[in-house]
N, C-alpha and C positions, 0 to 999 in steps of 0.2 A: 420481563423478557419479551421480546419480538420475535416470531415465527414468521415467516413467509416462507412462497412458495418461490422457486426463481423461475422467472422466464428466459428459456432457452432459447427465446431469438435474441437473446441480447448476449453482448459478448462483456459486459462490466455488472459487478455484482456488488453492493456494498455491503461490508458483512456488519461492522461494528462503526459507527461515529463517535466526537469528540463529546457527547454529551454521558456516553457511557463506559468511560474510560477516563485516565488521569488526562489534565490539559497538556501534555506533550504531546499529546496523540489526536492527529486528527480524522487520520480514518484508517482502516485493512479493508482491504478490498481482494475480491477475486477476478480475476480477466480470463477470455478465453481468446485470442487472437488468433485468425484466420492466416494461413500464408500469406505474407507480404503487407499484411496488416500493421500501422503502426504505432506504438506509444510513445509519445509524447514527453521528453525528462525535461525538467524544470519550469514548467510551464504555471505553474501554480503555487510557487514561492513558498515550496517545503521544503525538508528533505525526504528523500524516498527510497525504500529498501526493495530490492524485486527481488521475488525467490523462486526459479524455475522449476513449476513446480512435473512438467513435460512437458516434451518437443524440442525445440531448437528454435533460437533467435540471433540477431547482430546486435550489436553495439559499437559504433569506433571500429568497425573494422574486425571484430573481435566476437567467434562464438562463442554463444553462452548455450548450456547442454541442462538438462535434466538439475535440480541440486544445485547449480551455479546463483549465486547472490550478486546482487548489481547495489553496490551503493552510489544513489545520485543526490549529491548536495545541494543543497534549495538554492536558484537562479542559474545554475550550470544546467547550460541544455543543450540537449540530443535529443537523438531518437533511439529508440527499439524498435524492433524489425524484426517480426516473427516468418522464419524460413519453413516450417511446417506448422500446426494443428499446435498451440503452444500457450500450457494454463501458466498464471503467474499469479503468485501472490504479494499483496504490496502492503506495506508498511508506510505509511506517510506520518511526521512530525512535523512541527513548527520548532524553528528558527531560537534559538537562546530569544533575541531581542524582542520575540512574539511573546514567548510564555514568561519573561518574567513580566509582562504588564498583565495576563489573565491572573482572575483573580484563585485562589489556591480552590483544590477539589479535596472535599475533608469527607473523608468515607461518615458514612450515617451511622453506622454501629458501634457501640462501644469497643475499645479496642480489644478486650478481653473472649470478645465473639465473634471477629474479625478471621477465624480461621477456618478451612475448608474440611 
């Protein structure tokens, strides 16, 4: 397990990477965008889940409020555009054509002790 402290001048936070987790996944991250501030969609050849987590932002023309989910499909790009003080949470995978050439992620524990 990794603890750290977050530094609060920054507005991107990575919470978990693909080394800790199944290989679909390549990262969850935390944002905190500044009004007028912008993220970036498809820029990085995954797919991406954004989930509002407060404040308000655009998309397309399009508010997103509190609770609102943004699915953005790896190579379709936009932007997000936070209109206040606006946390998000992201979800970023790899591509079917990515993950079937990683090689498989086999949990270390017997399956019998595999439960929480």
């Amino acid at each position: 397990m990794i603890i750290s402290t977050v530094d609060t001048d920054d507005y991107w936070s990575c919470l978990i990477r693909r080394g800790m987790l199944h290989s679909e996944t390549e990262a969850i991250e935390h944002w905190t965008l500044a009004p007028g501030q912008e993220l970036r969609l498809g820029t990085q050849g995954v797919h991406e889940a954004l989930l509002l987590l407060s404040g308000t932002a655009t998309v397309a023309g399009e508010t997103l409020k509190p609770g609102s989910l943004l699915l953005a499909p790896a190579l379709q790009s936009g932007a997000l555009t936070a209109t206040t003080t606006t946390h998000i949470l992201s979800i970023r995978t790899y591509p079917g054509h990515v993950t079937r050439v990683l090689p498989a992620r086999i949990p270390e524990l017997p399956e019998a002790e595999r439960a929480i």
